[in-house]
C-alpha positions in Angstrom: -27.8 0.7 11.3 -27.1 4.5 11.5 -24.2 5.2 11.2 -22.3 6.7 14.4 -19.7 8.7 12.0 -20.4 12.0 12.6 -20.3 11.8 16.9 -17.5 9.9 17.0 -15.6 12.6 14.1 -17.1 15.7 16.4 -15.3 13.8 19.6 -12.3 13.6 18.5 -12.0 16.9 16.5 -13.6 18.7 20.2 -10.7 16.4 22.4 -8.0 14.5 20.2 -6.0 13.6 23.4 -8.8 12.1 25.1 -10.0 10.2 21.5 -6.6 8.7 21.4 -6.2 8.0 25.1 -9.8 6.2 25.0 -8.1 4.4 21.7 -4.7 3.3 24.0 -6.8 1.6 26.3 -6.6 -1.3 24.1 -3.1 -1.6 23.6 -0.9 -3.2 26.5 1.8 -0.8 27.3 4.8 -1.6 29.9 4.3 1.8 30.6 1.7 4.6 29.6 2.3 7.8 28.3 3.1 11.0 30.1 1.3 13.0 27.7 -0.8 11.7 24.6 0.9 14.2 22.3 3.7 16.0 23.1 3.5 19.1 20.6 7.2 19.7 21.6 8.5 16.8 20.5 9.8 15.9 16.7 9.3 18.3 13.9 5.4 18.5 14.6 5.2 16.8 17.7 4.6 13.2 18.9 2.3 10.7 20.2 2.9 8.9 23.6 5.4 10.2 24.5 7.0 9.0 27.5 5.0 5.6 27.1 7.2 2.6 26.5 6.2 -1.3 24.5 6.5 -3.8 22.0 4.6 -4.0 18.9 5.7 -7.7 18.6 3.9 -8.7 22.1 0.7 -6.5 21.4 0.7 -8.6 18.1 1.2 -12.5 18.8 2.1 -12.4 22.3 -0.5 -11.6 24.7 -3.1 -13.0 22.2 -1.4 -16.5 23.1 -1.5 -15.7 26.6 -5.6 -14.6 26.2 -7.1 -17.5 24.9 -6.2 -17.1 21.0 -2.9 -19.9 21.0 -4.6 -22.4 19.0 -7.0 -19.9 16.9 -5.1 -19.4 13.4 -3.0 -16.3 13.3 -1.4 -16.4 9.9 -2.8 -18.6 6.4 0.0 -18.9 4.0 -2.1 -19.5 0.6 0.4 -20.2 -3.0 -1.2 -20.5 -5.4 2.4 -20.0 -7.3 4.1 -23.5 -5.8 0.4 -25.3 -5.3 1.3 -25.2 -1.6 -0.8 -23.8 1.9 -0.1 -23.8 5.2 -2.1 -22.2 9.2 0.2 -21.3 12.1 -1.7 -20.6 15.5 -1.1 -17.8 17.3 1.2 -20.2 19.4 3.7 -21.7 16.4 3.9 -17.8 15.1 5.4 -16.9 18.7 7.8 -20.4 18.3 8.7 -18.9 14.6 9.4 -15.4 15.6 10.9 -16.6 18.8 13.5 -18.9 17.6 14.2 -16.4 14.3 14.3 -13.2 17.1 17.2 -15.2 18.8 19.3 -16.2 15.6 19.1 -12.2 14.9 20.7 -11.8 18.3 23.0 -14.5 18.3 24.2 -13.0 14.6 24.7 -9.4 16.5 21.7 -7.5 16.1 20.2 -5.5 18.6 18.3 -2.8 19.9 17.8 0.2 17.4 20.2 -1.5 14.5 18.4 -1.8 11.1 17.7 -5.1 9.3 16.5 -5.4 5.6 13.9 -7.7 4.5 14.4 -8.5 1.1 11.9 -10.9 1.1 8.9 -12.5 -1.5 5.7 -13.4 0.1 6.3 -16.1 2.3 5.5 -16.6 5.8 9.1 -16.1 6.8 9.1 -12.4 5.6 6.2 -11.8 8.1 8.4 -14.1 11.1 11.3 -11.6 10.5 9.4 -8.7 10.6 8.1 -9.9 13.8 11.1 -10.7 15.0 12.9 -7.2 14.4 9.8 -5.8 16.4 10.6 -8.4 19.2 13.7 -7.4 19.8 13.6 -3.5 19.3 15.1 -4.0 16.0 13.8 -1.6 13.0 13.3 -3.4 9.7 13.0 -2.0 6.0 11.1 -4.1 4.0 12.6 -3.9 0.4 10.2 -5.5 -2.4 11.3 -8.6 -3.3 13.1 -8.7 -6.6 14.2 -5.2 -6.5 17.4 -4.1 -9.2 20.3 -4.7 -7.2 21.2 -0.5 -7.4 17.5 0.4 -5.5 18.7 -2.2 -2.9 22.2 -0.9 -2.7 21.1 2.6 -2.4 18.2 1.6 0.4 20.9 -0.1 2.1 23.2 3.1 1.9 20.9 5.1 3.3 19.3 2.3 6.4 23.0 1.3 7.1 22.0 -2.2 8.4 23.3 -4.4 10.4 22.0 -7.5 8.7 19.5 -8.8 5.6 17.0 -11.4 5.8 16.2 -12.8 2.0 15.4 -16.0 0.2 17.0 -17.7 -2.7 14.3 -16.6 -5.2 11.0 -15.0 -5.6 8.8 -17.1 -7.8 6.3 -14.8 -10.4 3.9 -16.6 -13.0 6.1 -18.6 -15.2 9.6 -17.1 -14.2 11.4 -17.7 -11.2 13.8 -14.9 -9.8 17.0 -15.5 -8.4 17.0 -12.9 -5.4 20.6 -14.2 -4.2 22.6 -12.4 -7.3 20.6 -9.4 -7.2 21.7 -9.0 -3.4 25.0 -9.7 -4.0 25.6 -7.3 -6.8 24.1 -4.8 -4.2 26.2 -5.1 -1.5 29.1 -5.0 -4.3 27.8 -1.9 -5.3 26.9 -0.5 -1.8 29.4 2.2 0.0 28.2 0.5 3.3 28.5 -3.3 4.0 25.8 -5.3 6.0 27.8 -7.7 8.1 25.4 -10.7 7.6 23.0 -12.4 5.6 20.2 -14.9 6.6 19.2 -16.8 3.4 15.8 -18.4 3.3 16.8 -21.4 0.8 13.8 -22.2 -1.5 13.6 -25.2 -3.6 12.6 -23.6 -7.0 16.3 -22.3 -7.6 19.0 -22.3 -5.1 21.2 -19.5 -3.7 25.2 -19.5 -3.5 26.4 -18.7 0.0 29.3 -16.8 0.8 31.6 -17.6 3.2 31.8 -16.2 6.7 28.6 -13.7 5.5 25.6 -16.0 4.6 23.9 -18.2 7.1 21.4 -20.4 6.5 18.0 -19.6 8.0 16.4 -23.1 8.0 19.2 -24.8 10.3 19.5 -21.9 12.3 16.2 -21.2 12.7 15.2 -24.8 13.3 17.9 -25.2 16.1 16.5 -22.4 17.7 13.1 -24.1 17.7 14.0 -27.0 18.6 15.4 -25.7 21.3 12.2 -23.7 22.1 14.8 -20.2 22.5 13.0 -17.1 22.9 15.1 -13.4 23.7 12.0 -12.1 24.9 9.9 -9.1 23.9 12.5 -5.8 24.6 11.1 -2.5 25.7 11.2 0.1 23.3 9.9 3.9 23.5 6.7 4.4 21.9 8.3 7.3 19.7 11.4 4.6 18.7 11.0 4.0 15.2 9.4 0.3 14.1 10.0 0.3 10.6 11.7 2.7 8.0 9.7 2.0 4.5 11.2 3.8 1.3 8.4 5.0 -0.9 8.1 3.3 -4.4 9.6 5.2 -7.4 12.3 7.3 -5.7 15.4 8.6 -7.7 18.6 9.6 -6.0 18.8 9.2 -2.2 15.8 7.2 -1.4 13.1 9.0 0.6 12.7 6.5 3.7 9.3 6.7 5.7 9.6 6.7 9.4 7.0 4.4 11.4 6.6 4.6 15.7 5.6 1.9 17.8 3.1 3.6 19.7 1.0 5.2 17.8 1.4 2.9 15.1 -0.3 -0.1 17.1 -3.0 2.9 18.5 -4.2 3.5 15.1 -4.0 0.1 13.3 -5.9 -1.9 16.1 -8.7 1.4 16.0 -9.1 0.9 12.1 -9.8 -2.9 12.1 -12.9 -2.5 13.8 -14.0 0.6 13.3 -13.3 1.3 9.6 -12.8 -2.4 8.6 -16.0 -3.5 10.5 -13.5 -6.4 11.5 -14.2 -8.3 15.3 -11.4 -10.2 16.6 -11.0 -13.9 15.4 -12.3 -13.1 11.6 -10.7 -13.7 8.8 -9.3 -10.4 6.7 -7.4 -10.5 3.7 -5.2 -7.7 2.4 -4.3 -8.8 -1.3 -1.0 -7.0 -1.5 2.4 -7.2 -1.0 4.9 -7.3 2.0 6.9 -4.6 0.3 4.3 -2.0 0.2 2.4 -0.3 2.9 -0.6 -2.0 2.8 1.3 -5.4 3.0 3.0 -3.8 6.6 -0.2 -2.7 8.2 -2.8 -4.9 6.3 -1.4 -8.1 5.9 1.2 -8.0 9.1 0.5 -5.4 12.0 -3.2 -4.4 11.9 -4.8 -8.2 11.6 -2.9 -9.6 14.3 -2.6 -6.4 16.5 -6.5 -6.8 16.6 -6.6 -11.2 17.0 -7.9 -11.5 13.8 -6.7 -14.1 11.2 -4.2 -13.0 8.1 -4.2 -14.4 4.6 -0.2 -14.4 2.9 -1.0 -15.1 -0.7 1.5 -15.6 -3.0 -0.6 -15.2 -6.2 -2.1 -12.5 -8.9 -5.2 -11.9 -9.6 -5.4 -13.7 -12.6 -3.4 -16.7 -14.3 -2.7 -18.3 -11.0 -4.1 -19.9 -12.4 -7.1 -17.9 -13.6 -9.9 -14.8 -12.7 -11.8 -17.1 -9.9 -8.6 -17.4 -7.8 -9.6 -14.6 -5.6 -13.0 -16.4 -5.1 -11.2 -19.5 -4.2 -9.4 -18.4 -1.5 -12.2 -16.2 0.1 -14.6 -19.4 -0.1 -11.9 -21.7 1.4 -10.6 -19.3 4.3 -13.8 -18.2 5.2 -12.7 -14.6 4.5 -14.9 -11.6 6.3 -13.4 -8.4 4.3 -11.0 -8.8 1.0 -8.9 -4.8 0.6 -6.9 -5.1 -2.6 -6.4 -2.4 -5.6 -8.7 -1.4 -7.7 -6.4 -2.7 -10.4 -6.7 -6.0 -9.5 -10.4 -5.7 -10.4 -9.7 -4.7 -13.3 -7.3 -7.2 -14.2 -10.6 -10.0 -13.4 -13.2 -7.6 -14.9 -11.0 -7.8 -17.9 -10.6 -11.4 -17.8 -14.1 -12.4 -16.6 -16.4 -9.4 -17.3 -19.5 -11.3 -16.9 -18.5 -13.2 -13.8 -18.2 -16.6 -15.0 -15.7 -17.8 -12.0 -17.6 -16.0 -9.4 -20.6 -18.4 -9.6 -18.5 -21.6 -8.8 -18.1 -20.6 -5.4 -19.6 -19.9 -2.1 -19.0 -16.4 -1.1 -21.5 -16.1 1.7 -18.8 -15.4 4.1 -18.0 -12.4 2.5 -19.6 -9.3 3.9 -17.4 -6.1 2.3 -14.5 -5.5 -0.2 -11.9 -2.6 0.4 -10.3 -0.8 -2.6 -7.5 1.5 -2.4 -4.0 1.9 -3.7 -5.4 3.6 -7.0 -8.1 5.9 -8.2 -11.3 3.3 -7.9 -13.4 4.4 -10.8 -17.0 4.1 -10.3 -17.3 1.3 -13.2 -15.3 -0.8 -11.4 -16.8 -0.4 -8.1 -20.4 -0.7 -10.0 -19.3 -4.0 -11.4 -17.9 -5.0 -8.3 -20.8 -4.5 -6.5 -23.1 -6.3 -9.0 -20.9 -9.5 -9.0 -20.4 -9.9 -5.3 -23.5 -8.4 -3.9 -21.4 -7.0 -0.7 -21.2 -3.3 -0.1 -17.8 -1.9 -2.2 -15.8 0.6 -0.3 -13.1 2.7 -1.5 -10.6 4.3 0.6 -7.5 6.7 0.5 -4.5 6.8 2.0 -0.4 7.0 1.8 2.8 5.1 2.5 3.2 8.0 4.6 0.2 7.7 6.4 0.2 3.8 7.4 -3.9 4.3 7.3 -7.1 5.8 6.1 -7.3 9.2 5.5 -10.8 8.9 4.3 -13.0 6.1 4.1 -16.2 4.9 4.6 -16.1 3.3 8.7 -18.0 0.3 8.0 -17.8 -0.6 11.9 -19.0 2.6 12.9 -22.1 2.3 10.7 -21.9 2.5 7.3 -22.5 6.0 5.3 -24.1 6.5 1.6 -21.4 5.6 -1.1 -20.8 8.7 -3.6 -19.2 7.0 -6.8 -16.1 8.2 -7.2 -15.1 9.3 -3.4 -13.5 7.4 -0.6 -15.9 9.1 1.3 -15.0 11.2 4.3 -12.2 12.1 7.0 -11.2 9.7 9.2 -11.2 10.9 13.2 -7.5 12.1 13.5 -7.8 14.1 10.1 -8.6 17.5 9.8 -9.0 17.7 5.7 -9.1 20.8 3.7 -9.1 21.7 0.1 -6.8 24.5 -0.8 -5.6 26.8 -3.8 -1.9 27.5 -4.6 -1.9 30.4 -2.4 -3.1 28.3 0.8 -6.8 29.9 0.7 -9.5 27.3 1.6 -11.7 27.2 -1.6 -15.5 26.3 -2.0 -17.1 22.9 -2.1 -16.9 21.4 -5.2 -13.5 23.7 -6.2 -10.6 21.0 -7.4 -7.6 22.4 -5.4 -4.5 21.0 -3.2 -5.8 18.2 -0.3 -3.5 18.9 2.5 -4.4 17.5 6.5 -4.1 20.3 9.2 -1.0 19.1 11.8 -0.7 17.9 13.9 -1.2 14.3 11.9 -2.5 11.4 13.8 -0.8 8.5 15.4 0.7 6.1 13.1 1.2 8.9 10.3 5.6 9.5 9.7 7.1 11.4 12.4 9.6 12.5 9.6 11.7 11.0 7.3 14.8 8.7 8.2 17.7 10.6 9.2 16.1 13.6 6.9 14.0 16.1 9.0 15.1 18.5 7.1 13.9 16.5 3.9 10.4 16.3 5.5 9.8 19.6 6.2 10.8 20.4 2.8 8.6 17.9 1.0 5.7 18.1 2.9 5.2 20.7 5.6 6.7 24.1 3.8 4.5 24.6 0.8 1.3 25.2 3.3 2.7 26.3 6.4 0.2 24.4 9.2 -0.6 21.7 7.0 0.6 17.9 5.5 0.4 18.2 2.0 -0.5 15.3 0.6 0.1 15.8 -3.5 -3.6 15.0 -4.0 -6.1 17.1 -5.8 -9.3 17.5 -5.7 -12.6 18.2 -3.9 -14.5 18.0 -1.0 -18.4 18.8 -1.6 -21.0 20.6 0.7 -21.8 17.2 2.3 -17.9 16.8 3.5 -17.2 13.7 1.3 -13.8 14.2 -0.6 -12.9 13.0 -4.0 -9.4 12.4 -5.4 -8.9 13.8 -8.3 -5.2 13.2 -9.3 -1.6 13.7 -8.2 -1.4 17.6 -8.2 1.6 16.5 -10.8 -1.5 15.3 -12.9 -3.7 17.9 -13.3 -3.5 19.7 -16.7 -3.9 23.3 -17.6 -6.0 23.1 -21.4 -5.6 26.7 -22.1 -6.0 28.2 -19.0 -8.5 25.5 -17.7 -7.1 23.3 -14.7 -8.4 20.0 -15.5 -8.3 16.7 -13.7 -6.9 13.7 -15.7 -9.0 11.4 -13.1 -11.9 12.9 -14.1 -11.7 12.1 -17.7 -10.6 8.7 -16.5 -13.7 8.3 -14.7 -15.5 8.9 -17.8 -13.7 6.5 -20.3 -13.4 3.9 -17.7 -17.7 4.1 -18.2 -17.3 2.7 -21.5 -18.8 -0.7 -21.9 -15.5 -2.2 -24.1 -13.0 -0.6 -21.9 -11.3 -2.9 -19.2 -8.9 -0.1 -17.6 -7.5 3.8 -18.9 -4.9 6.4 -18.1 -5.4 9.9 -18.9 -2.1 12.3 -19.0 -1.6 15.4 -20.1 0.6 16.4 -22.9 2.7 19.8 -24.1 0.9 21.5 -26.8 2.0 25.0 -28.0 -1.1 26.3 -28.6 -3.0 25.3 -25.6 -0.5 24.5 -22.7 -1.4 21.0 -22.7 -3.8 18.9 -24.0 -4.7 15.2 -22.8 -4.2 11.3 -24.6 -6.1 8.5 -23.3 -4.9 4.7 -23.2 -7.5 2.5 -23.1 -7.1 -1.4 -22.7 -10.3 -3.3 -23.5 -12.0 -6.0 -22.1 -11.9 -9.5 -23.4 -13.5 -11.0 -26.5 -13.6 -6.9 -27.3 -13.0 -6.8 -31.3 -13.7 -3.9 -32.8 -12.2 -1.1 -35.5 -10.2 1.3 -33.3 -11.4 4.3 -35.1 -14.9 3.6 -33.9 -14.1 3.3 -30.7 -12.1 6.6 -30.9 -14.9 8.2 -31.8 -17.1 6.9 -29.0 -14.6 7.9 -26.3 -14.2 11.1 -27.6 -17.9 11.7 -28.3 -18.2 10.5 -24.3 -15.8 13.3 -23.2 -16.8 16.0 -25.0 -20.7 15.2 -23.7 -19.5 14.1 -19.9 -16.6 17.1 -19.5 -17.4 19.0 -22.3 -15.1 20.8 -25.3 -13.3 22.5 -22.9 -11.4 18.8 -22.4 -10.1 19.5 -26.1 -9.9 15.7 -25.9 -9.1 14.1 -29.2 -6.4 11.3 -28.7 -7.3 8.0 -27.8 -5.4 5.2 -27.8 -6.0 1.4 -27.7 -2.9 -0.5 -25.9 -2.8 -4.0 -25.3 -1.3 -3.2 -21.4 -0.9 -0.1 -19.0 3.2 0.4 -17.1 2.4 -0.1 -13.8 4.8 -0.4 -10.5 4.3 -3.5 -9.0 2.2 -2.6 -6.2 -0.2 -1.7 -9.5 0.0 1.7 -9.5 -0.4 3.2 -13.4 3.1 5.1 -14.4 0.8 8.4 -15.9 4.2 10.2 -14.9 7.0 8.0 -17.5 4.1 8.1 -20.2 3.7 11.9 -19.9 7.4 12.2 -20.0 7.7 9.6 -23.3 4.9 11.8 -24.7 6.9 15.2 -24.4 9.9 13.7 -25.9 12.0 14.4 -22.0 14.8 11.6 -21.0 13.2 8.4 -19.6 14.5 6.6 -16.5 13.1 3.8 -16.4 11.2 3.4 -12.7 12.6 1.1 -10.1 9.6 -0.1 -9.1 8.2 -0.8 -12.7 6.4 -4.0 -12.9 7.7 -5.0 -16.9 9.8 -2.4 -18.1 9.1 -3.7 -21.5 5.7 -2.2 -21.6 7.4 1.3 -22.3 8.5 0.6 -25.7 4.9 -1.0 -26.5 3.6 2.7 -24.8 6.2 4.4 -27.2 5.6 2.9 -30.3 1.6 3.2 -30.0 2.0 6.9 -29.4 4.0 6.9 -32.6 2.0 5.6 -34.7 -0.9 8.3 -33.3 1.6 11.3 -34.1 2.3 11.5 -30.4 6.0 11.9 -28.6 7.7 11.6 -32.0 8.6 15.3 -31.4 
């Protein structure tokens, strides 16, 4: 079909308020807004203001009053502990019901924070829930987390209570979660007054005394007793969540979400970007402690009435490259949205598709990629195994949401390897040079969004306005700067080059590291590549490639070197001065799969290393290290 993009973009850039009124329609408010945005509101104004609701009723509750009470709301799939399980729409509401009334009964109430420190389980999306019921504002801390990046995140939230379980359980390790929260709180200037402990039968978790309660017997009283506080009315400008972006040092940098705007935007993008109706299956393979995991796998799917999957699983060796496939084929899944990473991770594993094969994927009509740079190999491949239309998309922890994508429910556009395509209604995207001049199409400058942002996108920073302004508002005054580079071309489609922290100046030349990513990841041997620049005193900088090969790949790494370089020099040309590449057996990544280009540069240079907290196997460093030494690289 023709794709309706374009009118729908021109509508809302010609009347925003009225776009976003049309888009409120489908949320049920206790009361509507006095004015759609209030420009005098907040640091750059806010949405809905005046309007009052709960994201927790939008979510389960009026879907069990409309018909949806025995249609499945949430698929709990664990591949880890060999164990699934459905809640309707209806036991959800029982679950975050009877958990919403222990967190009263244990003190908490309106406006007081609550930590999730949770692994993926069902329970972590119930106490979510149940904050949201009762006007409580939750912080999701990864599961697992070092017990100083909890202690700090719980400085900084001050909450009231923590929700956890006993242990996390990770592909032939289980991780005690209890000790690590302990050691935090030890360690933490401000002490939570309780602690719900989700009890798991993989290891077991020592209570303390007159702090830790256990959820199962509370929780199950509650049930039994069929106790429900209600849904209480909060402002659509009160905060929902605070989420602290991954890889922070010193005071944590804690994202701000609303409630109004928040719901406005996430129930728009299911079926206008996602392409997703109400009562479908859609599958966000991520993490409850990442964004995508709040507003892919939680709020946006159940917002809209559609069916989540909760997976508790990797990619591959739970237990190998076809467990993706598995669980699409089982649940019937309509969309998957998972990293680009991930892809890799099976392309390496399965390059020729071997698992795909043994199962029935008809159900499957698109798969979402964002998270990372997808390179157009991947997507290729993708698209060649599945047969389904592969769409990339990009977007922050700051935003909640596309930025740009391609709207499969408004009509699909043509896909332009290497771009997520175009602006999303609510974002005005420019390209700009370090002096805040617009430059031409095709120029690789600094992506900033012209304010105001659109609903769901951080009103500021938790207790930090100040903060905010400083990190993203001052540098172009009128604008969200996003820390993205790159370009938009004449047709409008953008493409994301690199952090700005990324791009390399080669003697004068500002190059994109994403770029030359792009073109290694094109390589028929290589499985997935980094590309960071590093100091050289002749020419400023000059970039190393990592490469990690696909499987079965056995061949003499000069060769290869040669190849690579040989593909640069022709793709980018000479003015790349690329000459180092490296074959490692494994990239650093955070958990959420993110590639740590940052730690490598600074391990190159020789500068002081702290290790990230979000790092998925800090071990991989010294691997990183020691290759670079044996190529002549960082021994300086």
């Amino acid at each position: 079909m023709a794709s309706r993009y374009h009118e729908v973009y021109e509508g809302w850039k010609n009347d925003p308020a009225a776009f976003w009124a049309e888009a409120a329609k489908e949320i049920d408010w206790v009361k509507p807004a006095d004015k759609v945005f209030d420009g005098d509101q907040g640091v750059y104004g806010r949405w809905f203001s005046g309007a009052t609701c709960n994201t927790c009723f939008n979510a389960v509750d009026r879907h069990v009053a409309g018909g949806r009470a025995d249609q499945a709301a949430i698929i709990y799939d664990s591949p880890i502990t060999g164990s699934q399980r459905t809640y309707s729409y209806a036991e959800l509401k029982a679950e975050v019901a009877a958990l919403a009334a222990v967190l009263s009964d244990l003190g908490v109430e309106k406006g007081d924070r609550v930590i999730v420190y949770m692994p993926m389980v069902p329970e972590a999306a119930f106490a979510m829930l149940a904050c949201a019921r009762i006007g409580a504002i939750h912080s999701v801390v990864f599961g697992g987390f070092a017990a100083k990046e909890l202690a700090t995140r719980i400085d900084d939230a001050r909450p009231k209570m923590i929700i956890t379980a006993s242990c996390g359980i990770e592909p032939g390790r289980v991780i005690a979660y209890k000790p690590l929260l302990d050691g935090a709180i030890d360690m933490s200037k401000y002490k939570p007054e309780k602690c719900l402990v989700l009890q798991r039968e993989q290891a077991a978790a020592t209570m303390v005394e007159g702090r830790d309660f256990d959820y199962a017997e509370l929780v199950g009283a509650a049930r039994a007793a069929g106790r429900d506080p209600g849904c209480t009315t909060v402002a659509a400008t009160d905060p929902l969540y605070i989420l602290y972006t991954s890889g922070t040092t010193g005071v944590p940098k804690g994202v701000v979400r609303d409630n109004g705007g928040h719901m406005v935007a996430l129930n728009w993008s299911m079926k206008n970007h996602y392409g997703i109706e109400p009562g479908e299956v859609f599958w966000a393979a991520s993490d409850v402690g990442w964004v995508v995991g709040h507003s892919y796998i939680v709020y946006a799917p159940l917002l809209a009435g559609c069916t989540t999957i909760l997976f508790e699983g990797k990619p591959v060796g739970t237990p190998d490259a076809g467990t993706f496939w598995r669980v699409i084929s089982e649940h019937n899944v309509a969309a998957l949205f998972t990293a680009p990473t991930a892809f890799r991770a099976i392309k390496k594993e399965d390059p020729n598709g071997t698992f795909i094969g043994k199962y029935d994927l008809k159900c499957l009509r698109t798969l979402f990629l964002a998270g990372e740079r997808a390179d157009p190999d991947t997507i290729m491949w993708a698209e060649r195994m599945l047969g389904v239309p592969v769409i990339d998309h990009w977007w922050q922890t700051e935003t909640a949401w596309a930025i740009a994508g391609n709207p499969v429910g408004l009509g699909q556009l043509p896909v332009k390897y290497g771009s997520p395509t175009v602006a999303m209604p609510g974002y005005d995207v420019q390209v700009l040079d370090d002096a805040g001049h617009a430059v031409k199409p095709g120029t690789l400058g600094n992506i900033v969004v012209k304010l105001p942002l659109p609903p769901a996108c951080l009103p500021t920073l938790w207790n930090n306005d100040e903060r905010f302004k400083a990190g993203y508002l001052e540098e172009f005054p009128g604008y969200y700067k996003t820390a993205d580079a790159g370009f938009m071309d004449d047709e409008g489609y953008l493409f994301i080059m690199a952090r700005t922290d990324d791009i390399i100046n080669v003697a004068g030349h500002r190059l994109s590291t994403g770029g030359m990513e792009e073109v290694l990841a094109s390589h028929p041997d290589v499985a997935e590549c980094a590309v960071i620049g590093i100091a050289d005193k002749l020419k400023g900088q000059v970039p190393a490639g990592f490469v990690v090969l696909k499987a079965g790949v056995d061949r003499p790494e000069t060769e290869l070197q040669k190849e690579l370089i040989g593909l640069v020099r022709d793709k980018i040309g000479p003015v790349a001065a690329f000459k180092i590449a490296m074959v490692v057996a494994r990239l650093p990544k955070t958990r959420s799969g993110k590639i740590l280009r940052g730690t490598m540069r600074q391990i190159a240079d020789g500068e002081p290393v702290k290790t990230p907290a979000t790092i998925d196997d800090p071990a991989i460093l010294g691997e990183i290290a020691e290759t670079m030494k044996t190529h002549g690289v960082g021994s300086a």
